[in-house]
Phi, psi and omega in degrees: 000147183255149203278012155285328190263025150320284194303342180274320219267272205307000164280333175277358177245351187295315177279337156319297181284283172003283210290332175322307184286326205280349180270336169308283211251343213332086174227142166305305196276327180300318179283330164266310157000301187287338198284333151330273188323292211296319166296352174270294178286356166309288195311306176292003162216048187288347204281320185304314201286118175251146188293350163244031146208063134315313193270321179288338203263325168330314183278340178285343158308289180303327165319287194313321181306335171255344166290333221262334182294314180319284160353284199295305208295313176313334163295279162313121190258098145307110175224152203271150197307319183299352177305328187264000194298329191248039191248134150269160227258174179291146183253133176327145214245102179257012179254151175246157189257146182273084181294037172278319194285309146340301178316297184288310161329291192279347167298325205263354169299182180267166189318301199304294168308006179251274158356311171247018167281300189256016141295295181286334187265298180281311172279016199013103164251156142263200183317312181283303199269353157286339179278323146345283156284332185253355179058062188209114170323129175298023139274331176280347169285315182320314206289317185310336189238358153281000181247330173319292175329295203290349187255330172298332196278287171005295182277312140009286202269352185253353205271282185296008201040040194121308216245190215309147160330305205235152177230142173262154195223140183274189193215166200292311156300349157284307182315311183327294212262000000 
């Protein structure tokens, strides 16, 4: 199809896919809204578009373009703001988590397994750039930081006797209040 004759073409179809759309979303403004989209994305492949079968491929657009609106809208909950008017908020979290036992656990590894725990985790690297830094194939970073993990959960569980990873601790104003 040729992009001169788009304008002719969308007066002659614009109101048909309206309406088309409009069974789809019925909502006024959802349906031109799509009706937007779908002559936009007509347009960016008009050169593509053969001319007798132009019109089918326009309502196959506009289908898609509206089950995928559809999609999106069924993911989202729409509620209107007074809905939320009476929620009161979390009152702020005064415990802190006791990283000490982590801390020491990873002091106590061997270098290389320490080395790449806190490349990835404190200097968020990836894979690729510890593998880099350290002149080591990135499977060899993978194997390195699954053995890590399994001597950290190890030290961890034996550090707690057994019981939760992290143990929390208040802080002087909790207690206060």
């Amino acid at each position: 199809m040729k992009p001169e004759s788009f304008e002719s073409f969308l007066t002659d179809n614009e109101k048909r896919i309206y309406n088309y759309l409009l069974r789809f979303v019925e909502v006024d403004d959802d349906a031109n809204d799509l009706l937007q989209n779908v002559f936009l994305a007509f347009y960016e492949r008009i050169g593509d578009i053969d001319e007798k079968t132009a019109v089918a491929y326009l309502y196959r657009m506009a289908h898609n373009k509206a089950l995928n609106w559809i999609k999106h809208q069924k993911r989202m909950i729409l509620k209107p703001p007074s809905d939320f008017q009476n929620i009161k908020a979390k009152p702020f979290s005064t415990n802190e988590v006791d990283y000490s036992v982590l801390n020491n656990a990873i002091k106590d590894l061997p270098v290389k397994l320490s080395t790449v725990i806190h490349l990835q985790y404190y200097d968020n690297l990836s894979y690729k750039a510890i593998s880099d830094k350290l002149g080591i194939s990135v499977k060899a970073v993978e194997s390195l930081l699954v053995r890590a993990k399994k001597e950290l959960r190890k030290k961890i569980i034996k550090e707690n006797g057994g019981n939760s990873v992290f143990s929390y601790r208040q802080t002087d104003s909790a207690v206060a209040g």
